[in-house]
C-alpha positions, 0 to 999 in steps of 0.5 A, spaced: 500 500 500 505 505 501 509 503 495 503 504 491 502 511 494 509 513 493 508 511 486 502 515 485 506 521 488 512 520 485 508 519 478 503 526 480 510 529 480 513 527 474 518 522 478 518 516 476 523 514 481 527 506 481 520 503 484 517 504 477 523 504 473 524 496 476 516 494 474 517 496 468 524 493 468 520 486 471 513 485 466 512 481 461 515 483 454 510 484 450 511 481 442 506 485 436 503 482 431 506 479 425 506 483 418 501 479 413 499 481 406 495 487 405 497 489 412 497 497 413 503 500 414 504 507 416 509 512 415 512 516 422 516 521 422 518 523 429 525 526 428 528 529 422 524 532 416 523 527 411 524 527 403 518 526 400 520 523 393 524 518 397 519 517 401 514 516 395 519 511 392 518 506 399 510 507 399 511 503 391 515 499 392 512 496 399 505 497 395 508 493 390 509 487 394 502 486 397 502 491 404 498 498 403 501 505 407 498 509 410 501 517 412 498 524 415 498 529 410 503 533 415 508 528 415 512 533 411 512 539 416 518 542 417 520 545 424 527 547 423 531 541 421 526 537 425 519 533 422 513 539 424 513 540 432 514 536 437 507 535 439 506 534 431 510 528 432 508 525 437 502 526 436 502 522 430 506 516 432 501 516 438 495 515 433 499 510 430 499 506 435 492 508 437 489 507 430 486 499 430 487 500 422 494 501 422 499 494 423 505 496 423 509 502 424 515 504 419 519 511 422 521 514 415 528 517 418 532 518 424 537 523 424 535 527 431 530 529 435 526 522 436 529 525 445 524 531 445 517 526 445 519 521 450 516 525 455 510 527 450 508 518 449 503 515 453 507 509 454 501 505 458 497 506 451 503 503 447 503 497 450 496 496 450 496 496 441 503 492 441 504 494 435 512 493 431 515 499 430 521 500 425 527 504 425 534 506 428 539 511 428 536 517 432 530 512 432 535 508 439 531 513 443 524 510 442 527 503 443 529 505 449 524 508 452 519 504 449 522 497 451 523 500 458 516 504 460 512 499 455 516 492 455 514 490 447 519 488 442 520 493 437 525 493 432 531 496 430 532 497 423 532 501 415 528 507 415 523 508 409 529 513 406 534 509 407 531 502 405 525 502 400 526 508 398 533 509 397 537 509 390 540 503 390 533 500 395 535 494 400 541 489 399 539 482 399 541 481 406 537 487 409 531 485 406 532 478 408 533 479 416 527 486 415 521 481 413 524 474 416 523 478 423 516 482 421 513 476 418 515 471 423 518 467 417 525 466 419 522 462 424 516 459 421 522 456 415 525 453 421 519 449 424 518 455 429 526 453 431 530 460 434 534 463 426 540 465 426 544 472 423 549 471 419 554 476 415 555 475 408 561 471 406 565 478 403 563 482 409 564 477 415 562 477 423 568 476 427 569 476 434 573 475 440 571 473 447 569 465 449 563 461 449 554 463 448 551 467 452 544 468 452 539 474 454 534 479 452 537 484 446 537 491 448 541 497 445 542 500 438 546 507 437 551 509 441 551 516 441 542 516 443 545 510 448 549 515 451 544 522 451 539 518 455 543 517 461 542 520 467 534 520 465 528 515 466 530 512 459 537 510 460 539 503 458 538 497 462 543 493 461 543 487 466 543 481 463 542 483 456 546 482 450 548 489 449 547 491 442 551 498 440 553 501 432 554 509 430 556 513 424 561 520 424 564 518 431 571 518 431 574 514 436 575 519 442 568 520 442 567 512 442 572 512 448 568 518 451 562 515 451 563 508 453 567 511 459 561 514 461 557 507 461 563 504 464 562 509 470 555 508 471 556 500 471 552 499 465 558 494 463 559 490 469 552 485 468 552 485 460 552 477 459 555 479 451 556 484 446 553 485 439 557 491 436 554 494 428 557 498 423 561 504 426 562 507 419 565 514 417 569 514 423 575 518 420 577 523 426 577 529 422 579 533 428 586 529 430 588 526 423 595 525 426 595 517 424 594 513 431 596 506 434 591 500 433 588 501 440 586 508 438 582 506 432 575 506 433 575 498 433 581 498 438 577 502 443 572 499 442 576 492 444 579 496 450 572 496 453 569 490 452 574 484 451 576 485 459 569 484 461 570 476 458 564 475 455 562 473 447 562 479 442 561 479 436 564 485 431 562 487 425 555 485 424 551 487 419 546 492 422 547 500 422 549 506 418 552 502 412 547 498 406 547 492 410 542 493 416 540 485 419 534 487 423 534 486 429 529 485 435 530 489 441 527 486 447 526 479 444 531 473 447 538 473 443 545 468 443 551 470 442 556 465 439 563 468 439 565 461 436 560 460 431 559 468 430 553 468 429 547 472 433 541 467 435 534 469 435 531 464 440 523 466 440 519 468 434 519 477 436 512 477 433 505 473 434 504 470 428 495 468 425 494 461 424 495 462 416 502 465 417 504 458 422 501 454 416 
């Protein structure tokens, strides 16, 4: 009676407290429903503006093969270099969630912003219209807060601009993981069976560390990893596979960043490490050619490799042509000898003609 009381009174004030944040952290992870044919797709954007020819690109393309899409006419609003306000925004993905005609929801983009609506979402409602929700980059934010105040898997993964709607559209591999998870059939192929991502032969996933490691997959960009620390949105890391990929971030902000999490012991229980594609990461600001151990990879290594568990590098998700998709909040394993990373359960609930 008296934790309910606190509660009420730190919720009425706005503080969420450790009370709320270890019931969050201890409830039944919640699975959305499958992507079927003729499913209703709608498009969001909850955080950089968003090109519309490139955006009408991925509608055909997602038309063409069999899902209908849905979007509001302010989808291309501006407000400075963010999609329309924030109430705008997240006023549209709480409609999203809302609508019962809408099935799935794919974010258009990420870029920046995505932080300044958590506050605006109504986390209860969410997790009583699981939905699947797509997207990375800035998008991280939205899997963090969602996964620790709604507890449904959600998926990181291509936006619309930068998959369907791209120049080059989707490599073989990313829209193999991309439907594989949304319609269930990676499992349904294997009998219900856990599926494993895989690099391709030409761009393969290393790893150092020993043994398998098994835990609920939580992460995504390192940069939105590290800006929500210190709020009621920061990562739990206990017992997760811990999944980290950034883009434009030189090795000292990488060293900066993983300190930080370091420090607030967000390393000490982690029971392995995915780590993406971190692309683009020439440091402009010290050109002066640095030793192995200062490159990004090398920072990454002095981080992670004392903490003895299974890290898998080079994985194919993140800011680079090949983006695995990948179930934040579903039950995971890394494999550091066989390289590979084991989706153990089925991230979506699948109707009886998809089972067949």
């Amino acid at each position: 009676m008296r934790a309910s009381i606190a509660l009420a009174a730190c919720s009425a004030l706005g503080i969420l407290g450790s009370l709320e944040l270890a019931q969050d952290s201890d409830r039944e992870i919640l699975r959305p429903p499958a992507l079927e044919k003729g499913s209703t797709i709608m498009f969001v954007a909850p955080a950089g503006d968003v090109d519309r020819d490139r955006v009408k690109k991925g509608r055909k393309a997602l038309e063409a093969m069999g899902y209908r899409v849905a979007e509001r006419k302010d989808l291309y609003d501006r407000w400075g270099y963010l999609a329309g306000t924030d109430e705008r925004r997240a006023k549209e993905l709480m409609q999203a969630f809302k609508d019962d005609r809408v099935d799935a929801i794919f974010c258009c983009k990420g870029g920046f912003g995505s932080t300044r609506i958590l506050d605006l979402l109504d986390y209860d409602v969410i997790r009583d219209n699981p939905k699947i929700l797509l997207g990375f980059s800035d998008i991280t934010s939205l899997h963090l807060a969602i996964q620790k105040h709604a507890g449904v898997v959600t998926f990181h993964g291509p936006g619309v601009m930068s998959s369907v709607g791209s120049r080059s559209g989707m490599t073989e591999t990313t829209q193999r993981y991309l439907f594989g998870a949304l319609t269930g059939d990676a499992h349904r192929k294997r009998k219900g069976k856990a599926y494993a991502i895989e690099g391709p032969n030409d761009d393969p996933i290393d790893s150092y560390g020993k043994g398998r490691a098994r835990g609920r997959l939580v992460g995504g960009n390192l940069s939105l990893v590290s800006a929500t620390m210190g709020t009621r949105y920061e990562i739990d890391t206990d017992d997760r596979v811990l999944f980290l990929e950034d883009v434009r971030e030189p090795a000292y902000k990488v060293d900066r960043m993983l300190t930080q999490l370091k420090q607030a012991g967000k390393l000490d229980r982690v029971r392995g490490v995915v780590l993406g594609k971190f692309t683009r990461t020439k440091d402009r600001d010290n050109p002066r050619s640095q030793p192995a151990e200062f490159s990004v990879p090398g920072v990454l290594r002095r981080f992670l490799e004392p903490l003895k568990v299974p890290v898998l590098t080079n994985f194919p998700s993140g800011h680079h042509r090949l983006n695995a998709t990948l179930p934040i909040g579903a039950e995971v394993e890394v494999d550091a000898k066989r390289k590979r990373l084991v989706v153990l359960e089925p991230p979506v609930i699948m109707s009886k003609k998809q089972r067949r």
